[in-house]
C-alpha positions, 0 to 999 in steps of 0.5 A, spaced: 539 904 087 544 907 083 546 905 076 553 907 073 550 906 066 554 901 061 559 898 065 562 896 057 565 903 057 568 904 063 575 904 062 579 900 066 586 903 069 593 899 066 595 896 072 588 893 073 588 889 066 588 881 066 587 878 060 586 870 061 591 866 057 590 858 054 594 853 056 598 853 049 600 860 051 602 859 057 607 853 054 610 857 049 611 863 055 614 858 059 618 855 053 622 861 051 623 864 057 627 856 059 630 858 052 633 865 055 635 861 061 639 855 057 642 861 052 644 865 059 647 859 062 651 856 055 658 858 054 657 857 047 652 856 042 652 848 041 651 847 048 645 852 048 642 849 041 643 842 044 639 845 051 633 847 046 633 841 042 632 838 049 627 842 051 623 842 045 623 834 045 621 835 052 614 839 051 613 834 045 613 828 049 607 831 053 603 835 047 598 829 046 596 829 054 590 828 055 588 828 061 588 837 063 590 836 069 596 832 068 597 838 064 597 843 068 601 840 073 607 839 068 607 846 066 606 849 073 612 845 075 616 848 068 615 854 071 617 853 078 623 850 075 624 857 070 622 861 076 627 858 081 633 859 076 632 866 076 637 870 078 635 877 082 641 882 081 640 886 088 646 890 086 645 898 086 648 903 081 654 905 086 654 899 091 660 894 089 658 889 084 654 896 081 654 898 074 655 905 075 661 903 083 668 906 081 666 910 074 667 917 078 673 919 083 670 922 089 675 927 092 674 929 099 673 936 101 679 936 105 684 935 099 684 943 098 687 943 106 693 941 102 694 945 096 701 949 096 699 956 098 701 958 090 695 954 088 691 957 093 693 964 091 690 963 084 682 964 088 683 967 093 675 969 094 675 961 093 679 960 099 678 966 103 670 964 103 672 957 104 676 959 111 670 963 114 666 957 113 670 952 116 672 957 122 663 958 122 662 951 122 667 950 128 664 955 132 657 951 131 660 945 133 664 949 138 657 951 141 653 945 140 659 939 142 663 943 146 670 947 146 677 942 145 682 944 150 687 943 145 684 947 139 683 955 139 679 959 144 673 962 140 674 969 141 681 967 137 677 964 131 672 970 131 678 974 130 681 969 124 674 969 121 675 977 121 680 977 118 679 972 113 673 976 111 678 982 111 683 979 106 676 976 101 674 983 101 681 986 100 681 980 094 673 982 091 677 989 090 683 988 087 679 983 082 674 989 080 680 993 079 683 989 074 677 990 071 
């Protein structure tokens, strides 16, 4: 038989810690929580005093029980009450309802398609890598899907990405001689 020594000492991971609470720690946890939920529900403060003030009133009635019961009973049908009142926000940070949905404007990438030719002509290594990705990226879906007979044959884009490549060259020339 083994011993692990004083089990006093062991320490015990956070998570795993329970500490016991006496009835009138539970009845002061379950008072304040309605009084965040009265305070939650008012409009204005009257409402929520008065609904405090009745709350008190409430707990006070029952605070000479006698029977512990009884007692326990009461409270555990409080916090079923304050539990039902709960409001669960499922709403995540970019869905509609969110904290965060709307706050940035997202562009689709083929906006770029409709830039006057001017704009495009202030990055042309830009667009003339973005020319070859395109025609790469419809050349796999070609190979992979299968070729639209409206659309260009693969040998005419193999020529148009040829060529894009020569004009992005042609432009990383022309900025290192400016340099």
């Amino acid at each position: 038989m083994t011993t692990f020594g004083n089990l006093a000492t062991v320490k015990i991971p956070r998570h795993l810690q329970f500490t016991y609470l006496s009835h009138a720690q539970r009845v002061l946890r379950y008072y304040k929580k309605h009084c965040r939920h009265i305070e939650w529900c008012a409009f204005t403060r009257v409402p929520a005093r008065l609904g405090r003030v009745e709350l008190r009133r409430l707990i006070d009635s029952h605070k000479d029980e006698k029977d512990f019961v009884k007692a326990t009973e009461l409270l555990e049908r409080g916090e079923q009450q304050v539990l039902s009142y709960w409001f669960f926000n499922n709403n995540h940070n970019f869905s509609p309802g969110g904290t965060c949905y709307d706050r940035y404007q997202y562009f689709p990438d083929y906006t770029i398609d409709y830039w006057h030719p001017l704009e495009k002509a202030q990055y042309p290594k830009y667009f003339a890598t973005r020319e070859i990705r395109k025609m790469e990226h419809i050349l796999w879906w070609h190979e992979k899907y299968g070729a639209d007979p409206e659309q260009k044959t693969i040998e005419e884009m193999m020529d148009d990405v040829a060529e894009q490549r020569k004009v992005a060259k042609e432009a990383e020339e022309r900025k290192a001689i400016d340099k």
